[in-house]
N, C-alpha and C positions, 0 to 999 in steps of 0.2 A: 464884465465886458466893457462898461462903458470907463471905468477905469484905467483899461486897459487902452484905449480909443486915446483917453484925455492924455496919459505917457506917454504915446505914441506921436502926439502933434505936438505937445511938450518941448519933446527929445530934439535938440536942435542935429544929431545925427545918431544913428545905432548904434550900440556898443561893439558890433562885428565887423561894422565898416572901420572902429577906429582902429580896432584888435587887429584888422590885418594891416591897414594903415601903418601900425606902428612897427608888428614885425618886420613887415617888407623894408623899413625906414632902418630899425635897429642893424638888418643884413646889410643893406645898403654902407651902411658908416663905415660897419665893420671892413667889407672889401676894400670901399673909395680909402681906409686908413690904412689898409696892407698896398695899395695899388700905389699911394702917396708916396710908402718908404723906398720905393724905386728913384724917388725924384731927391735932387740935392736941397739940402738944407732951407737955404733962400727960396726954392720954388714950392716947398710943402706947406706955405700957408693957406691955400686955398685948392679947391677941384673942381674942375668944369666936367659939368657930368657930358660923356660921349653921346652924340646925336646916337640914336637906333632908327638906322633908315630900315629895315627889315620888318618892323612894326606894322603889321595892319592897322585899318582904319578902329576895328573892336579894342586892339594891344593899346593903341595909340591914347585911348579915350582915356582906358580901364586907368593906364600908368599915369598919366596926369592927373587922374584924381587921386590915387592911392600915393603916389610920390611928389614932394615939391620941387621939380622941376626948376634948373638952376646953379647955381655954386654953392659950393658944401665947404662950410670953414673949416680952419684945423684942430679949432674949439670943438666940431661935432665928432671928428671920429677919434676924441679919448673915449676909452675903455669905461670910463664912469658913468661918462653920459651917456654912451650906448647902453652899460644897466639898468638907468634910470629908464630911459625907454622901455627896453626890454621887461622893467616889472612892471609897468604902466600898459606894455601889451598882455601879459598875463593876467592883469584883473579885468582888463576889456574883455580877452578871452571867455574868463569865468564867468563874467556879466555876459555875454554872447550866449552861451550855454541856456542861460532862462530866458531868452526875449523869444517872443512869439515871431514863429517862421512864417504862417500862415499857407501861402500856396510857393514859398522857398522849397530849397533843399536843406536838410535838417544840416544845421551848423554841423561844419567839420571838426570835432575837437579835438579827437586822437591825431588827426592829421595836423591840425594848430599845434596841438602839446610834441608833437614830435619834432619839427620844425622849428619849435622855441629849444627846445632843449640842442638841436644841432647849432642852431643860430649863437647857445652858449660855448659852443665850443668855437665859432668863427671868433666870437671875439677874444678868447682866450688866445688864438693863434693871433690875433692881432698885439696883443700884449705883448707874446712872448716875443714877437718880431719887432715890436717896438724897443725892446730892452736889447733885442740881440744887435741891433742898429742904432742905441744911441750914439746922437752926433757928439754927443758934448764926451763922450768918453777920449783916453787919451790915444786910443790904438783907433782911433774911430776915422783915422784916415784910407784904412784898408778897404772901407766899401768909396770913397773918393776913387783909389785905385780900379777897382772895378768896376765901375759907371763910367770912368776914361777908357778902359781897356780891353773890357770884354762885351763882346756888341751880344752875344747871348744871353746876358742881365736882360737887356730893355724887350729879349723874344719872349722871358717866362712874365714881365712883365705886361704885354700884348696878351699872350695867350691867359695869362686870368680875370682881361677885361672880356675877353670875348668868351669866358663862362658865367662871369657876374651878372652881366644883362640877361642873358636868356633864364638862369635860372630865378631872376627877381621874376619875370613873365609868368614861369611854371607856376610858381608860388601864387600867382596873383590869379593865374586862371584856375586851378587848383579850388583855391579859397573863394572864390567869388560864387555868388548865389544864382541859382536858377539854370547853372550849366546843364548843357545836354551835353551827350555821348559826340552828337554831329556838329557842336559849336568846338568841343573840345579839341576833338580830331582835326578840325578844318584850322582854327587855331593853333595849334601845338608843330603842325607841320610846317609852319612859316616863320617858328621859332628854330633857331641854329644850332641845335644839338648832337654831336656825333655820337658815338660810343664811346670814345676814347674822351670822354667829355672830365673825366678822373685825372687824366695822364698830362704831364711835362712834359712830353719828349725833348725838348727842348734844353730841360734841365740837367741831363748828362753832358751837351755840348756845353753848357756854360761850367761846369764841373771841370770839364777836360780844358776850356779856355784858361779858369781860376790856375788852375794847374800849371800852367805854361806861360801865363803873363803877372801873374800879380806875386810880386817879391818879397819870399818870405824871410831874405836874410834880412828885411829890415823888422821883421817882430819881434818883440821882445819876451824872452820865454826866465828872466827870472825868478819875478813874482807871479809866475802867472798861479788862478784862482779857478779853477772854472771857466766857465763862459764871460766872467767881470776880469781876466787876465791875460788869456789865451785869444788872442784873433782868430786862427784856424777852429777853434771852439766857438766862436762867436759866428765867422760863417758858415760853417754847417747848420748851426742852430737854425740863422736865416733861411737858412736854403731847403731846409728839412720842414719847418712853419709854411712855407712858400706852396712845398709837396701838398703837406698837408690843407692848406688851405682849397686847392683844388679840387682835393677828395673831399674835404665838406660840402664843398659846394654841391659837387659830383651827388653825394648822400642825399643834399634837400631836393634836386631836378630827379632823382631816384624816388625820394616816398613822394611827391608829387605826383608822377606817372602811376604809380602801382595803387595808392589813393584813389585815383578817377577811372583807370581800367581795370585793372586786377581784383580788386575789390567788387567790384560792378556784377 
């Protein structure tokens, strides 16, 4: 006991506040680095994180401490340093699992461990979108064309900022210690979640736009290789990562919810 006492004032913060600290952090990059590739080359060195005016005074406090509030370099959201993160929340995790709760609620971990592993896939999608959009390739002016031309790019690009935020919230209220059923509810409800919180709709009009303004007699289909030859293969790929990025998100605002009530 008194060992436990002398760790405990030691500890300059708990291994569970860092564990979720860092997941919520690692999601974050990953998005703020897929929400980036919307923007032209010259503007994606840096991200201004979006005010959340919808935030209660509890959302408000919670996210400031768990998240650094601020500009996000373009150094943070490569795919390496979000790993890096990412295993440095997993042993925070496992450290979380043995620190005493005392009168807490017993660490989440199957909700953590699920979470990290969806979050593995956010960044995977962030990868493959990164490769399906590099600039420096030579056909890489075909998404110039479509950022001049198709005003339904910058919709799917709106409509994944306004899943990003809510669902870092779920996560954060989710994982935080000492929730009741009536903080949960009173909070969750001031958070902007539809049903349709998975879905593009958006993304069939920017399909049918692609379709009708962006000129494909100018691609060049000799050598094409795959998605490193073919543009029409390299924007589907974007467009399909894009899908999918939504549906992950959709996944972690999904075991969030069923974690705190379903479970219950």
């Amino acid at each position: 006991m008194i060992m436990t006492c002398v760790d405990m004032s030691l500890a300059p913060e708990k291994a569970s506040t860092k564990a979720i600290e860092k997941l919520l952090h690692s999601v974050e990059l990953s998005g703020v680095g897929i929400l980036a590739s919307f923007k032209p080359p010259d503007e994606r060195q840096r991200y201004d994180r979006p005010d959340q005016v919808r935030r209660s005074p509890v959302l408000q406090r919670l996210m400031e401490k768990l998240l650094h509030m601020g500009v996000i370099e373009h150094m943070h959201w490569q795919p390496d340093h979000i790993q890096a993160i990412q295993a440095e929340a997993s042993d925070m995790g496992a450290e979380a699992a043995l620190e005493p709760r005392y009168q807490e609620d017993p660490w989440p971990d199957a909700l953590f461990q699920q979470l990290t592993r969806i979050g593995n896939t956010l960044r995977s999608d962030l990868h493959q979108v990164q490769h399906a959009i590099d600039e420096e390739h030579r056909h890489a002016y075909i998404f110039g064309q479509i950022r001049a031309e198709c005003a339904h790019f910058q919709e799917v690009e709106k409509r994944l900022k306004e899943i990003l935020g809510p669902t870092l919230e779920l996560m954060a209220l989710a994982l935080m210690p000492n929730k009741t059923r009536t903080i949960m509810e009173k909070e969750m409800e001031l958070i902007k979640i539809d049903d349709a919180v998975g879905e593009l709709k958006c993304m069939e009009k920017l399909i049918n736009e692609i379709n009708k303004k962006v000129v494909y007699e100018d691609i060049e289909y000799t050598e094409a290789r795959g998605m490193d030859g073919d543009d029409i293969c390299r924007i589907n790929a974007a467009l399909m990562m894009y899908t999918e990025t939504a549906e992950t998100l959709a996944e972690m605002s999904k075991a969030c919810i069923e974690a705190t009530f379903i479970s219950e």
